[in-house]
N, C-alpha and C positions, 0 to 999 in steps of 0.2 A: 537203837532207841535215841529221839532225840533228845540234845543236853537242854537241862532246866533251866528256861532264862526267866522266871519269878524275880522277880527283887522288890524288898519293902515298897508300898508307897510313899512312906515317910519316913525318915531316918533321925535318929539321936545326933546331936554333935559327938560325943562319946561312939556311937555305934560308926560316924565315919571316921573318926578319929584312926578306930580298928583296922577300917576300911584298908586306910591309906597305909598304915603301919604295915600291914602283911602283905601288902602287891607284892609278887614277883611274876617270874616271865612265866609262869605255870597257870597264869590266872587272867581273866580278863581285865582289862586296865580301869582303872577307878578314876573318873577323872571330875570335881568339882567345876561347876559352870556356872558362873557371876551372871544372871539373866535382869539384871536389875532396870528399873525404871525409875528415876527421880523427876519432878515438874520442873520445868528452865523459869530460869537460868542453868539451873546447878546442872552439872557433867557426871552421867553413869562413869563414862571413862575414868575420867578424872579420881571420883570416889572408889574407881576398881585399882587403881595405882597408887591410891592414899594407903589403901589396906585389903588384905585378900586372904582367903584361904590358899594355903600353898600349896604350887601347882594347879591354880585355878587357871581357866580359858575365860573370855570374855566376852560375850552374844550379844549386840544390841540389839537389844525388844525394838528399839526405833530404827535408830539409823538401815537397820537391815528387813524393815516391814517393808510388804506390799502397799505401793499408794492408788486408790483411787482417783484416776486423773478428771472423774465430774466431782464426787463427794468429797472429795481431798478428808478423809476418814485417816488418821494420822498414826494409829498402833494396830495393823492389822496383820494377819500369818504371810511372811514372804512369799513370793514365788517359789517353785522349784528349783531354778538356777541360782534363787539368792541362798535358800537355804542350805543345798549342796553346795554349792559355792563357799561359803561359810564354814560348816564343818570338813571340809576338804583344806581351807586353809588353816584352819584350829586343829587340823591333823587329826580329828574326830574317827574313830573305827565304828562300822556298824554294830559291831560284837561289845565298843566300850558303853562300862555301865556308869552313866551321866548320873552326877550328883545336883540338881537348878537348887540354886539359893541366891538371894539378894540382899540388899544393903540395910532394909528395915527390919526384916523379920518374917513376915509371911505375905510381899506386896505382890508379887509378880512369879514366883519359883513355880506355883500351878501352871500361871502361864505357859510358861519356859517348859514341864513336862507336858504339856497340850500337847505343843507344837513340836515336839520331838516325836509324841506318840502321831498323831498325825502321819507324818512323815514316816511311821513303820519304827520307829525306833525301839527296840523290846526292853532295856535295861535301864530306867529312867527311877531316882528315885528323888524326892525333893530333904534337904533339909530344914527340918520346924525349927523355927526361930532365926532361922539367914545367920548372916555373920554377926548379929548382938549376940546369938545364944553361944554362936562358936568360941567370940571372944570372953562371955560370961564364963564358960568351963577352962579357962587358960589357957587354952591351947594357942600355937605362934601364928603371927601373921604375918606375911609378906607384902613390901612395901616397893613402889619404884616400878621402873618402867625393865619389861623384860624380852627378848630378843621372839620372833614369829618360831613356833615350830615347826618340824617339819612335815610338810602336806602329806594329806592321808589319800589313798584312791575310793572317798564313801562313794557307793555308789548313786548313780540317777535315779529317786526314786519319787514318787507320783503323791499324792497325797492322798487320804482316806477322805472321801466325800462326805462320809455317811457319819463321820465325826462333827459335821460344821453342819451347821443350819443357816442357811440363806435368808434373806429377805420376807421372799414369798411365802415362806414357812413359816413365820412369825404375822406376817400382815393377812394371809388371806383370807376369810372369810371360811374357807370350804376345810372342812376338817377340825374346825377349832377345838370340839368335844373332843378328841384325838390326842388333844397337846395341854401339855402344862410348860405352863413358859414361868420358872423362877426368876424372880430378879432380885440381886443380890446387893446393889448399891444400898448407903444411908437410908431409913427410912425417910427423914426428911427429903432426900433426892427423889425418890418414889413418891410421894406423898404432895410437893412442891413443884417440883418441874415438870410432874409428868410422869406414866409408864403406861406401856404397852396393855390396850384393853385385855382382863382378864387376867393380868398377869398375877401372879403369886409374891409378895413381900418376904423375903430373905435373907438380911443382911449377913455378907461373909462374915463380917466380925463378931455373929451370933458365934461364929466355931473358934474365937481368939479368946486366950488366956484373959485378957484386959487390953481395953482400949487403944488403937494405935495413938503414937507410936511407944506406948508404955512396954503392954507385954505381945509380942506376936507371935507368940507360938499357940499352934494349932490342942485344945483341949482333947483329952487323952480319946480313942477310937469308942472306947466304951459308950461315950457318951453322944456321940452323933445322932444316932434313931431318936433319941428323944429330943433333942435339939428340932429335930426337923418334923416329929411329927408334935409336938407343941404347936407349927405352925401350919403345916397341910392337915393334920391329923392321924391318923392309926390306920384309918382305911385306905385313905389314896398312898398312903406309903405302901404299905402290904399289896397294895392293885400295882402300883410300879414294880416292884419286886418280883411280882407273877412273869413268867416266862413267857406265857401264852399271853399277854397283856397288851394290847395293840397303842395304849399311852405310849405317843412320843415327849419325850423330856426335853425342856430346852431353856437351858441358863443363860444369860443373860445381866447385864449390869452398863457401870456408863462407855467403857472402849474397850469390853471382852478379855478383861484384866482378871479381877474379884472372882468373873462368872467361874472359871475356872477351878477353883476352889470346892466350888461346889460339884462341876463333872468331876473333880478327884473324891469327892468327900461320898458322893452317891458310888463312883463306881467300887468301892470297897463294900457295895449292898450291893456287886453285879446289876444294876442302873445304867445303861449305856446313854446318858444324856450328850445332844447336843449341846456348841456352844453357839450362841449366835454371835460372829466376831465383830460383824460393824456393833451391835448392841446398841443402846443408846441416843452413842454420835449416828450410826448412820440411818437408824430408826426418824429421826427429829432433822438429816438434811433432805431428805424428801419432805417437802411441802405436802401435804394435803391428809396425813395422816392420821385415825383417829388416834385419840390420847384420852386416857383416865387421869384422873387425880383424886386426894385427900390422901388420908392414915387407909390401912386395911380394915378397917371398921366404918368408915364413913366415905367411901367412894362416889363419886360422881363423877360426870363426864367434863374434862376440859376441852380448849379449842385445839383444832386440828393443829400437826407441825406447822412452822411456818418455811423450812427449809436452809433454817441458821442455827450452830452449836448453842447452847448454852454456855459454853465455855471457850469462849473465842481464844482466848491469852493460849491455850492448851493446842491450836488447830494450826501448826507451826510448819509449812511445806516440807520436807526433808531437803531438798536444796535451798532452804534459807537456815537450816542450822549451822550455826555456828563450828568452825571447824576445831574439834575440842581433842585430836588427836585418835580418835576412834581410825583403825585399822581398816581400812576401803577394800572389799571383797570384790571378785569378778564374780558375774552371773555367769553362770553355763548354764551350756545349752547340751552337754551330753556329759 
């Protein structure tokens, strides 16, 4: 029979506390992973060597993203040789069960289990509330800069397609009755800048305790179905839900951060949603695009893309970041 690899979606700071306390060599390894994302200036690195959970590894969501060399789209899922690459140097086991938490509290750790599940990873669980809620329950933290461990053999492995949602899936015409496309940014983001015709208004931080960066932790499970059918409703939830249900799902926000949240938050309702990872940014670098606007009660049509971010300060090349001591990984190629 094979062995049960289930693991929480989300985890206590107390329940990895547990975690970490009872590893022995009988058990698969527990290993917490700093997936954080801050806006620059300021340094992930830098804030992972301020303070950490102990025995944490350290992933850059950037420095180790796939780049677009037309849309230069700037947080997007690595390659295959970045990713393996990566956890081969983090000493990463396929069988270890990966704890994602970040610096704020609930910014990016969805992310970070995405992109692990993605990549096949079966033992992924996220910590609610990142390291404030670790450091709110007392527990120690490690400080300073710490020696590479030693490389793991993960293997080569390919990515789940059927996870990500492309462009075409989002933009085309053909199928739209098929698809719900959430998007998860600020409503004023939605509402202001722009979104994706037909899209669904859903802000991530409908599922947060209180306001970033006040409280980030994700509101207890009970409470999600009606979080979410407040806003789609009772029936397209329950039609998502159906097995037999040809609605494709697909999240969506401004650089495929937030969206994530939401494929974690649905797939505990068995919801297999895409994310769409350009989102947004690379929604709006394509010129000619149609665009909605207003609040979810008062929509109208805006002008198409015109082929330029919104957020230009944000749209930063990876060979012009700043060299902030982040750990340089090889890509392979097997």
């Amino acid at each position: 029979m094979a062995a049960n690899t289930s693991v929480p979606k989300l985890i206590s700071p107390q329940e990895l506390h547990q975690l970490l306390q009872g590893q022995d060599a009988s058990r698969p390894r527990v290993i917490p992973l700093d997936v954080s994302l801050v806006y620059p200036p300021a340094s992930e690195y830098t804030q992972h060597l301020d303070g950490r959970i102990p025995g944490a590894r350290f992933f850059s969501m950037k420095r180790y993203a796939a780049e677009d060399p037309e849309l230069k789209t700037v947080i997007m899922l690595p390659t295959t040789g970045k990713f393996v690459g990566a956890m081969r140097y983090l000493g990463i086991r396929r069988d270890d069960h990966i704890i994602c938490y970040d610096v704020m509290g609930f910014w990016t750790p969805a992310r970070g289990a995405w992109m692990l599940k993605v990549f096949g990873h079966e033992k992924v669980s996220v910590l609610n509330g990142g390291l404030p809620a670790w450091r709110a329950a007392g527990y120690s933290i490690e400080t300073g800069s710490y020696s590479a461990t030693e490389p793991s053999d993960y293997p080569f492995v390919q990515p789940n397609k059927e996870m990500i949602a492309s462009f075409e899936s989002v933009a085309s015409e053909a199928g739209i009755k098929e698809r719900v496309i959430i998007d998860t940014r600020p409503v004023e983001e939605y509402a202001d800048i722009g979104h994706i015709p037909k899209s669904i208004s859903l802000p991530f931080t409908n599922f947060l305790a209180g306001p970033p960066p006040n409280d980030m932790r994700v509101l207890p499970e009970e409470t999600w179905k009606g979080i979410i059918a407040k806003v789609i409703g009772d029936d397209l939830l329950n039609e998502l839900q159906n097995k037999s249900s040809e609605l494709q799902v697909i999240s969506t926000c401004g650089w495929g951060v937030t969206a994530c949240t939401v494929w974690l938050i649905l797939g505990s309702f068995g919801v297999n949603a895409r994310v769409y990872d350009e989102s947004w940014e690379g929604y709006e670098m394509r010129a000619g695009n149609p665009v909605e606007k207003g609040s979810p009660d008062a929509l109208h049509p805006g002008a198409p893309t015109k082929g330029v971010t919104s957020f230009p300060e944000l749209q930063i090349p990876l060979d012009s970041l700043p060299d902030d001591g982040t750990p340089k990984i090889d890509e392979v190629t097997s």
